[in-house]
C-alpha positions, 0 to 999 in steps of 0.5 A, a space after each residue: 470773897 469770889 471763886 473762880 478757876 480754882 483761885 479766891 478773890 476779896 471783895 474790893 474794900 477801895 476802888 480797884 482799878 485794873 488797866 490792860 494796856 494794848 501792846 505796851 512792850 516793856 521796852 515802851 516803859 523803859 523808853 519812858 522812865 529814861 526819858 522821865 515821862 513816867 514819874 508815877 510808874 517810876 515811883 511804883 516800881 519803886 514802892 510797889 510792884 514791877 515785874 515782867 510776867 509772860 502773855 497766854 498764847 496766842 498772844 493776841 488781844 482777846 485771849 490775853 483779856 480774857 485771861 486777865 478777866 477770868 485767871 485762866 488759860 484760853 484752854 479754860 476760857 474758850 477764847 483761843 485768838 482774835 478769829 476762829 473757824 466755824 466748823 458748820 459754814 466754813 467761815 472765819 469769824 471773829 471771837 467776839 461772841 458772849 456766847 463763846 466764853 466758857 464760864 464767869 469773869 471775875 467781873 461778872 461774879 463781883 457785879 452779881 455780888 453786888 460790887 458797883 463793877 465796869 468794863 470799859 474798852 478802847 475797841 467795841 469788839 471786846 465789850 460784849 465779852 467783857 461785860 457777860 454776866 454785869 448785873 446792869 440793873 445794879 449798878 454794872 457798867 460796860 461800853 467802849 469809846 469806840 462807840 462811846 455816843 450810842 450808850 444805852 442804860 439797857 445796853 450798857 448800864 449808862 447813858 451820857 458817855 461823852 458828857 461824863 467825859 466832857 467830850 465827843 467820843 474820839 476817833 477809832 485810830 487814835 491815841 484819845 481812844 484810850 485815854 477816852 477810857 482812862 478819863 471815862 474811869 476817872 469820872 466813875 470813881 470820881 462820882 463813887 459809881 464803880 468799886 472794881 474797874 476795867 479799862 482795856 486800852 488800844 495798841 494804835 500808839 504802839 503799832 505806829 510808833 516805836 519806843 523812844 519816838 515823841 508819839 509814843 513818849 507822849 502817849 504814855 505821858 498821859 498815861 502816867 498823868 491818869 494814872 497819878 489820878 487814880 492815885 489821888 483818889 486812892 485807887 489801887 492800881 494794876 496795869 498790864 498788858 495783853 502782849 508786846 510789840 516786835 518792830 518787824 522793819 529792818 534798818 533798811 526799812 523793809 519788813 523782816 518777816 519770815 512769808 509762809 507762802 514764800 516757804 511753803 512753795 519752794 520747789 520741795 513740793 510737786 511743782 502743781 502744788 502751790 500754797 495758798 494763804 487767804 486772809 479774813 475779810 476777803 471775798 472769794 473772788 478776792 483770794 489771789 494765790 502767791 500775792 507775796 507782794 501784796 503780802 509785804 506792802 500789808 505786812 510793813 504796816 502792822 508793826 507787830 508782824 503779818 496781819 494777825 487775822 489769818 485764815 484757818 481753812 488757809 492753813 489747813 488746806 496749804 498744810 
């Protein structure tokens, strides 16, 4: 038995298997049950346990992680969004640093109780979060398939990722990046290297493709098919996921979003006053004021609403 966060958790007597599903709105699995694509989460629904449960806020992927990993809010966690703003330099950065976790995961205390644990991701910008605190000198086991070919047993706790797997690692914006990890945790329960398991896929499918479409109906076909797998080897299975979608597109085919900038420089400002929104990842000279238009061609390409990686200071000098 573990501690953490004022919550106790037994030590796996089977293989325990947790997967957050990026981005997998419920609306996806009811798309999918209707459809008959899901036949092992339908049969779970039924035997097991199905509920709707609420995001952490933010709901962006790395808090939500965070919080699946460790049972607390980010206001315990210290992951408060996918970017923050260094206080020191000024400069947005993403929350990706070991070192801004506050405390233990649950994965971290089970591998230092000697529990064979792996932390396997779609994305490599989580990994080092969620692998904070594995024993890799026995038997801790943490990669992405992001970047699945570069695995060290110093870095990692294993080697030969893609030929556990039995193929190259897959691109980044793809479907196969998450099922790279459900098919890379397969093998290790297959060969009794991993007791408790963490499988955080990729949103890709959902940000391009709606519930009901054949991308997506597919997608989560091959996510039911491993996890039938699973099954078959007597795992217990979680599957949840970090937040939902909302399709930010009007039947017209316009983004329906509601612009800040737009907001914020009606005329109830002096008119010499103009609001700025920057976005990460832009240099100086890039940081062009009133771009609505820019803003919109962006926006219609992130189903999920306005690039999330806004600008702190942005918003604090705008406000």
């Amino acid at each position: 038995m573990i501690a953490l966060n004022d919550r106790s958790y037994r030590v796996p007597a089977r293989p325990t298997v947790v997967i957050c599903a990026d981005g997998c709105d419920p609306a996806y699995l009811e798309a999918g049950l209707e459809a008959g694509v899901l036949p092992t989460v339908a049969r779970w629904r039924e035997t097991g346990f199905y509920a709707l449960a609420d995001a952490v806020m933010p709901t962006f992927t790395n808090p939500n992680n965070l919080s699946i990993v460790t049972g607390a809010p980010p206001a315990l966690h210290g992951i408060s969004g996918n970017f923050a703003l260094d206080r020191d330099s000024g400069a947005e950065i993403m929350m990706t640093d070991p070192e801004m976790v506050r405390g233990e995961t649950i994965l971290a205390l089970m591998s230092q109780a000697g529990v064979p644990t792996a932390a396997i991701t779609a994305k490599d910008k989580l990994r080092r979060m969620l692998g904070r605190g594995l024993d890799f000198a026995h038997g801790g086991i943490c990669f992405s398939s992001e970047q699945a070919e570069r695995c060290t047993l110093a870095e990692h706790g294993i080697d030969g990722v893609e030929a556990l797997v039995g193929r190259t690692a897959p691109d980044m914006y793809s479907a196969d990046l998450s099922l790279f990890v459900l098919d890379a945790g397969i093998r290790l329960v297959e060969q009794e290297r991993a007791q408790l398991l963490y499988l955080s896929l990729s949103d890709y499918v959902q940000h391009g493709h709606a519930p009901g479409e054949p991308e997506a109906l597919a997608f989560h076909r091959a996510l039911d098919d491993r996890l039938a797998r699973f099954a078959e080897l007597g795992c217990v299975v979680a599957v949840t996921a970090d937040h939902g979608m909302n399709d930010k597109a009007l039947p017209d085919g316009n983004p329906h979003v509601l612009f800040l900038e737009d907001i914020l420089n009606r005329p109830v400002r002096a008119p010499s006053r103009r609001a700025r929104l920057v976005r990460p990842g832009l240099s100086q000279d890039r940081r062009a004021a009133g771009d609505a238009g820019a803003l919109r061609a962006r926006a219609a390409r992130y189903r999920c609403g306005v690039d999330p990686r806004r600008s702190f200071r942005a918003l604090r000098a705008a406000l």
